[in-house]
MDTraj code that builds the backbone (N, CA, C; nanometers):
import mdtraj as md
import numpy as np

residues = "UNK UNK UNK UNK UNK UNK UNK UNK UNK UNK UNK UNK UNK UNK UNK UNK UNK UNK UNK UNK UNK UNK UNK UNK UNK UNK UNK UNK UNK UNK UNK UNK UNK UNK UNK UNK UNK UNK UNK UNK UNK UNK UNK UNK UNK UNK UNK UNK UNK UNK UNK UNK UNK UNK UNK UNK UNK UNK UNK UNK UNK UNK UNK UNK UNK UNK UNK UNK UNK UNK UNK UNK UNK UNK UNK UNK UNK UNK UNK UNK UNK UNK UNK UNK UNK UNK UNK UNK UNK UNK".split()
xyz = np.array([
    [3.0274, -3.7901, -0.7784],
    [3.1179, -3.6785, -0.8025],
    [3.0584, -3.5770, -0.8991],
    [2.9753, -3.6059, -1.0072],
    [2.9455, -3.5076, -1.0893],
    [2.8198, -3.4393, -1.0634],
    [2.7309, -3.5240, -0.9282],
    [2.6749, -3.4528, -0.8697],
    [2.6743, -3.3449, -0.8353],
    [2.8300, -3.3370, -0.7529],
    [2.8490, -3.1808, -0.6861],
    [2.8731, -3.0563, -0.7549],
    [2.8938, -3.0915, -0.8959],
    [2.9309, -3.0337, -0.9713],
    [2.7925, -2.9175, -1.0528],
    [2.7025, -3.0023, -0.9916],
    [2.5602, -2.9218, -1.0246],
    [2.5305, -2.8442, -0.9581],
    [2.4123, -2.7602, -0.9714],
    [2.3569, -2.6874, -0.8718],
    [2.2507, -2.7492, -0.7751],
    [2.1967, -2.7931, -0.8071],
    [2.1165, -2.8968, -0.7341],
    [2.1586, -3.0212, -0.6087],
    [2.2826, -3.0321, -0.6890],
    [2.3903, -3.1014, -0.5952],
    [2.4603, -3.0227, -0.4777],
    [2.4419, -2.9367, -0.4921],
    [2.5655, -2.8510, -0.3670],
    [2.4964, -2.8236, -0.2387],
    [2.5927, -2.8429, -0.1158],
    [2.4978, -2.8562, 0.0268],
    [2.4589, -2.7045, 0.0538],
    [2.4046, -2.7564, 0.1165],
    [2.3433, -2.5667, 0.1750],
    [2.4567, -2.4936, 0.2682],
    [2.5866, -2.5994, 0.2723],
    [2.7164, -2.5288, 0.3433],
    [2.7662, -2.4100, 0.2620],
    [2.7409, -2.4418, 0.1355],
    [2.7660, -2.3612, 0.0515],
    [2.6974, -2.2239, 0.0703],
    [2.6001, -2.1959, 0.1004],
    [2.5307, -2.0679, 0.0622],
    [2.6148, -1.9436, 0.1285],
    [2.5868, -1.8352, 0.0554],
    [2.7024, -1.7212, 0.0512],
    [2.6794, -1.6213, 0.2233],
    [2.7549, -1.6003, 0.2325],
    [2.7381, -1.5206, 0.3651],
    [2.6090, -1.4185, 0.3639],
    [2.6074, -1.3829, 0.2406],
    [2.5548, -1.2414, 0.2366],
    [2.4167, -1.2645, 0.2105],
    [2.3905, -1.4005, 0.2412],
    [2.2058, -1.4193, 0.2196],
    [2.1529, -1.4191, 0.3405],
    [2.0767, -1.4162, 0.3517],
    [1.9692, -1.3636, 0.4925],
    [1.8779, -1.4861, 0.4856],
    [1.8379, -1.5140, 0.6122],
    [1.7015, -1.6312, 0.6598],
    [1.5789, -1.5614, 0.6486],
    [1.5207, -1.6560, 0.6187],
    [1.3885, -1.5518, 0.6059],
    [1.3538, -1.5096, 0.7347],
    [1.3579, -1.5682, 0.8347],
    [1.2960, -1.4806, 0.9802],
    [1.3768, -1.3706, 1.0191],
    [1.5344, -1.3421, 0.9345],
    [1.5506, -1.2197, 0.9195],
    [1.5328, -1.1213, 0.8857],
    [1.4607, -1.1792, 0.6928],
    [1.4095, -1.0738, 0.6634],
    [1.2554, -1.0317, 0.6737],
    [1.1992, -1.0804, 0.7351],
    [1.0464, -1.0422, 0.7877],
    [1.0668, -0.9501, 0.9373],
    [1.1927, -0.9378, 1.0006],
    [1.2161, -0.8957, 1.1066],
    [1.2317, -0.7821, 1.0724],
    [1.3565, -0.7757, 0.9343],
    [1.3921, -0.6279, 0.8907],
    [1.2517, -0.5762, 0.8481],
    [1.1390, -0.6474, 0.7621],
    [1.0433, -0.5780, 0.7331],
    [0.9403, -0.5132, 0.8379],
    [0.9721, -0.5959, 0.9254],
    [0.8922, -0.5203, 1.0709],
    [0.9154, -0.3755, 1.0972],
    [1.0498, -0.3946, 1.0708],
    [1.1366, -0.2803, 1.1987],
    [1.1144, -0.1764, 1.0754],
    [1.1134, -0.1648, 0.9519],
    [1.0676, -0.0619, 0.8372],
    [0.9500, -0.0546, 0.8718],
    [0.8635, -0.0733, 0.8531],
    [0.7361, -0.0924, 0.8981],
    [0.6752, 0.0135, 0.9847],
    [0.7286, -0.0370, 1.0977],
    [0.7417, 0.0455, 1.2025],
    [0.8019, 0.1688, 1.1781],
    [0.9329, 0.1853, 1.1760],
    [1.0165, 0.3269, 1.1223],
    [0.9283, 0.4177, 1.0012],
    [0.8385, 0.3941, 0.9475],
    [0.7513, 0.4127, 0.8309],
    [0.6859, 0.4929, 0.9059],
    [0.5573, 0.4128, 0.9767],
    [0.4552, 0.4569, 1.1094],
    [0.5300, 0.5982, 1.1515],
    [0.6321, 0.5566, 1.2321],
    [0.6807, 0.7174, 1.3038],
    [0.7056, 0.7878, 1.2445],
    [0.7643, 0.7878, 1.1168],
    [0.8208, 0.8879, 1.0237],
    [0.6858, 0.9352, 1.0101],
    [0.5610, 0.8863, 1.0108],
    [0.4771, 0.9542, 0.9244],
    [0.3648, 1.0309, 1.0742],
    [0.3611, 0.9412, 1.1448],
    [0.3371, 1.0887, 1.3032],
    [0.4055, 1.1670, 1.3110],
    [0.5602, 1.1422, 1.3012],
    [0.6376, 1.2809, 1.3025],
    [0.6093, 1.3926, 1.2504],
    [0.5843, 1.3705, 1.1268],
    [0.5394, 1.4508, 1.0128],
    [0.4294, 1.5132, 1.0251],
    [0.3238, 1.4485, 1.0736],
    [0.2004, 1.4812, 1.0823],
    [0.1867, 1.6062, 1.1683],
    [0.2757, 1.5642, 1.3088],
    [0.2696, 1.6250, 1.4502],
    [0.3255, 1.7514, 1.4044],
    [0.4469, 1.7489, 1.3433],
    [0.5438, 1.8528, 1.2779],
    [0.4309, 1.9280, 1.1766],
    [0.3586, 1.8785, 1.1253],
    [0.2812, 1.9746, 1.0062],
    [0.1979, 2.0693, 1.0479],
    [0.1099, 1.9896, 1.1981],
    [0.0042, 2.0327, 1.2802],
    [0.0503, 2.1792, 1.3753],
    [0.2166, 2.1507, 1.3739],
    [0.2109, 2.2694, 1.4568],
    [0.3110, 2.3433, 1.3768],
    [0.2815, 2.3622, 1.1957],
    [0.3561, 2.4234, 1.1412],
    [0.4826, 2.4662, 1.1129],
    [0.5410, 2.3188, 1.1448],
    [0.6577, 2.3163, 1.1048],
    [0.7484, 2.1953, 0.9974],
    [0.6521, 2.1530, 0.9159],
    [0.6791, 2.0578, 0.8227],
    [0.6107, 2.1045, 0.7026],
    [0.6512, 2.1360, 0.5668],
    [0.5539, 2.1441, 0.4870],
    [0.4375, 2.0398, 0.4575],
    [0.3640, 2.0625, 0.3466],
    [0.2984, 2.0056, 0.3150],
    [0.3376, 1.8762, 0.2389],
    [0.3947, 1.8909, 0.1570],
    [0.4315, 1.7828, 0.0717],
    [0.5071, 1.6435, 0.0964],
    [0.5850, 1.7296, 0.2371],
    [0.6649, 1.5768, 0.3013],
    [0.5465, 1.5196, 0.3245],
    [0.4701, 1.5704, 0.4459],
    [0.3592, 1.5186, 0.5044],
    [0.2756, 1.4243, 0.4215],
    [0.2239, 1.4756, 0.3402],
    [0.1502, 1.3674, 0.2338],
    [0.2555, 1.2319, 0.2056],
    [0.3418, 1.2997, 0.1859],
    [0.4834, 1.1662, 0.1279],
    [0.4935, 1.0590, 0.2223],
    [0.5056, 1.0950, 0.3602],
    [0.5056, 1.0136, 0.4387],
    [0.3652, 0.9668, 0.4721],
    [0.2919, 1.0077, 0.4760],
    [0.1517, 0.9479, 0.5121],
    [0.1336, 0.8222, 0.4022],
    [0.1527, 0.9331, 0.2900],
    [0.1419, 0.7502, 0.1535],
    [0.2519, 0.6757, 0.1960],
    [0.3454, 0.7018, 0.2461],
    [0.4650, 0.5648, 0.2389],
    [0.4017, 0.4749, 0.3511],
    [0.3673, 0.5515, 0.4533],
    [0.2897, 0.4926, 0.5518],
    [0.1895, 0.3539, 0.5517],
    [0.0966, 0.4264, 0.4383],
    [-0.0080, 0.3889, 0.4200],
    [0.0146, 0.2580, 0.3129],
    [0.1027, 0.2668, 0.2124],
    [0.1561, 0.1681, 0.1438],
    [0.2197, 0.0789, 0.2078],
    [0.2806, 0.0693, 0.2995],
    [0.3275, -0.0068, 0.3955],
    [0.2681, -0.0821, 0.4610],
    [0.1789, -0.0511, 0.5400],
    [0.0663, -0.0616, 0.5866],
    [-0.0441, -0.2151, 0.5261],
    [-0.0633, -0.1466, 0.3811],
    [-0.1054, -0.2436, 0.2748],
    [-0.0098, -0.3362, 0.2886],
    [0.1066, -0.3369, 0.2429],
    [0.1592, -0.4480, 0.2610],
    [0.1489, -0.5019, 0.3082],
    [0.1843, -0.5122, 0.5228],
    [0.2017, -0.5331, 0.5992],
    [0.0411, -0.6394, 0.6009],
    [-0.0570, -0.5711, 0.5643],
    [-0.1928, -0.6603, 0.5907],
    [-0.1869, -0.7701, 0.4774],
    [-0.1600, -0.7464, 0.3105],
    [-0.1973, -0.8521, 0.2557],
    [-0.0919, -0.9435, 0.2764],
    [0.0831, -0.9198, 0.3736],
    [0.1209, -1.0358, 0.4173],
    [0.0807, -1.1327, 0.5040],
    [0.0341, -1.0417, 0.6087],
    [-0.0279, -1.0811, 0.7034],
    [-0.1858, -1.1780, 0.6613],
    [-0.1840, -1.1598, 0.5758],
    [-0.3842, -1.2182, 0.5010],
    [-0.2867, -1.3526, 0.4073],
    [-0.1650, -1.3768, 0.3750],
    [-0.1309, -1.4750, 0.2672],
    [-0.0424, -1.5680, 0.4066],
    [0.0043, -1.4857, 0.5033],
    [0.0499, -1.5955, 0.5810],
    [-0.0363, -1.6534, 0.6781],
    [-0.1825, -1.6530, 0.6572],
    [-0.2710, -1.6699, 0.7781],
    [-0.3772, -1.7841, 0.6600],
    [-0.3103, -1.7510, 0.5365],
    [-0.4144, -1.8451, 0.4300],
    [-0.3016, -1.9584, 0.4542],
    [-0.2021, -1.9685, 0.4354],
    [-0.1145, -2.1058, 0.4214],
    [-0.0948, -2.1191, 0.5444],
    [-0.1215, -2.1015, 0.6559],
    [-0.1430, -2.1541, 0.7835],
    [-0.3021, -2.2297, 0.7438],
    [-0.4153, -2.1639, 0.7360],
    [-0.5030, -2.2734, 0.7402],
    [-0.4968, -2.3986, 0.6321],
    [-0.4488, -2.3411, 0.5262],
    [-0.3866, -2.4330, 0.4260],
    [-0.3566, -2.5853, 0.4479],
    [-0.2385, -2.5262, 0.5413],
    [-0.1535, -2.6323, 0.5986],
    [-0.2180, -2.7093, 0.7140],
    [-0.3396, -2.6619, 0.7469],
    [-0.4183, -2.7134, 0.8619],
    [-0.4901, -2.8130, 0.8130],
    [-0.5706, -2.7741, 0.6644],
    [-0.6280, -2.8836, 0.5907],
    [-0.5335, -3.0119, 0.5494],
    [-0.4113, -2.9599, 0.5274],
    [-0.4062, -3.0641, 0.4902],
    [-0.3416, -3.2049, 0.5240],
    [-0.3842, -3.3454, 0.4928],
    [-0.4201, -3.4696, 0.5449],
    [-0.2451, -3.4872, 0.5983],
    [-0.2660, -3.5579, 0.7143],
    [-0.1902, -3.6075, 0.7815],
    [-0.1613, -3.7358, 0.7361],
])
top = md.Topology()
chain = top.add_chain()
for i, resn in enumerate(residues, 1):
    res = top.add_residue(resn, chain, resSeq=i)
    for name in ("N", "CA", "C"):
        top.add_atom(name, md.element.get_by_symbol(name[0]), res)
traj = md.Trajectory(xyz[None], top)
């Protein structure tokens, strides 16, 4: 009984509506990701034929591009604990 009373003790029935699975939130990070990318061709395409200033354009190209980064050193930390997990003993 005074188990439940802990945090450590409480089932995972418990957890609050409003938390997300992680394969949700790597999904949402996709779909930003992506929405990032176009925002920043848009911009580009829009600048090229003089109709975007300058300054968005750069803005979005770095958000782009920061994204981007992300997107690879997740992609480089989930491809290390995959081999990780390959090493190790059965």
């Amino acid at each position: 009984d005074n188990l439940k009373n802990t945090p450590e003790g409480k089932s995972s029935s418990n957890v609050s509506p409003k938390s997300t699975d992680f394969s949700q939130m790597v999904k949402d990070f996709a779909e930003k990701a992506v929405e990032t990318g176009k925002k920043s061709e848009t911009q580009s395409i829009a600048a090229a034929a003089g109709k975007a200033d300058l300054n968005s354009v750069v803005v979005a190209v770095a958000e782009a591009e920061l994204t981007l980064n992300t997107v690879v050193a997740v992609r480089n930390k989930v491809i290390e604990s995959y081999r990780e997990i390959l090493r190790m003993p059965i």
